[in-house]
C-alpha positions in Angstrom: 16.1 13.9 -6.4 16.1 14.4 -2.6 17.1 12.0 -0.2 15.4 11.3 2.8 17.2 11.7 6.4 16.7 11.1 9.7 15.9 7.6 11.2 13.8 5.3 8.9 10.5 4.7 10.7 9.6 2.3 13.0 6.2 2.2 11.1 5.5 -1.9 9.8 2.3 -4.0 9.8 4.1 -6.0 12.1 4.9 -3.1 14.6 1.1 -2.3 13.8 -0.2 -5.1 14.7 1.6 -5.9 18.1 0.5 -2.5 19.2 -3.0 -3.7 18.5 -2.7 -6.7 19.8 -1.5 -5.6 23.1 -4.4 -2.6 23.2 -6.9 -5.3 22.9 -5.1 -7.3 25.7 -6.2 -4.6 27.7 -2.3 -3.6 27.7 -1.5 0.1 28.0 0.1 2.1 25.1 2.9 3.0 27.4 3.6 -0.6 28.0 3.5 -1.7 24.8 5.9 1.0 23.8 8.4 0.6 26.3 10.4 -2.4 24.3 13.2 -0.4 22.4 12.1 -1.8 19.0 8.9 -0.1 19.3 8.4 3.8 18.6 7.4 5.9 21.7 4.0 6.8 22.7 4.1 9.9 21.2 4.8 8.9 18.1 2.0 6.3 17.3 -0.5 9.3 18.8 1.1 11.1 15.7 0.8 8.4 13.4 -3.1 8.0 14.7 -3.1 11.7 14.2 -2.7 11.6 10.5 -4.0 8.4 10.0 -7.8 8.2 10.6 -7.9 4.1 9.5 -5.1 3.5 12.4 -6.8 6.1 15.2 -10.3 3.2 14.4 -8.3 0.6 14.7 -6.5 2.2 17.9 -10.3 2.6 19.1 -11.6 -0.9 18.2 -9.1 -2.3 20.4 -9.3 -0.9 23.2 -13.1 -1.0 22.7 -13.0 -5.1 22.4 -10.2 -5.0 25.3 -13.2 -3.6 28.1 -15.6 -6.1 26.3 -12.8 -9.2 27.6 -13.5 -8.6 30.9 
């Protein structure tokens, strides 16, 4: 059995959710990742990379974010 290294991820429905939240607050990315508890940009542009359900999601909310205003 291997073990895994490296840090554990960042990667939680919670953490999930507050970056949505903020996208459809009409927040940046780079804002909402600037907090150290959160991953860096880059790394949820990965995540949406290999994760088609979390790159629509990404899109919805920044979609209902211009519909705010």
């Amino acid at each position: 059995m291997s073990k895994r290294t490296g840090r554990p991820t960042k990667r939680t429905t919670e953490v999930i959710a507050r970056i949505l939240d903020g996208l459809t607050a009409g927040t940046p990315m780079t804002i909402i990742c600037q907090p150290d508890d959160m991953p860096c940009t880059s790394t949820v542009y990965e995540w949406m990379g290999t994760d088609e359900a979390l790159s629509g999601q990404v899109a919805r909310a920044r979609d209902l974010s211009g519909k705010r205003f």
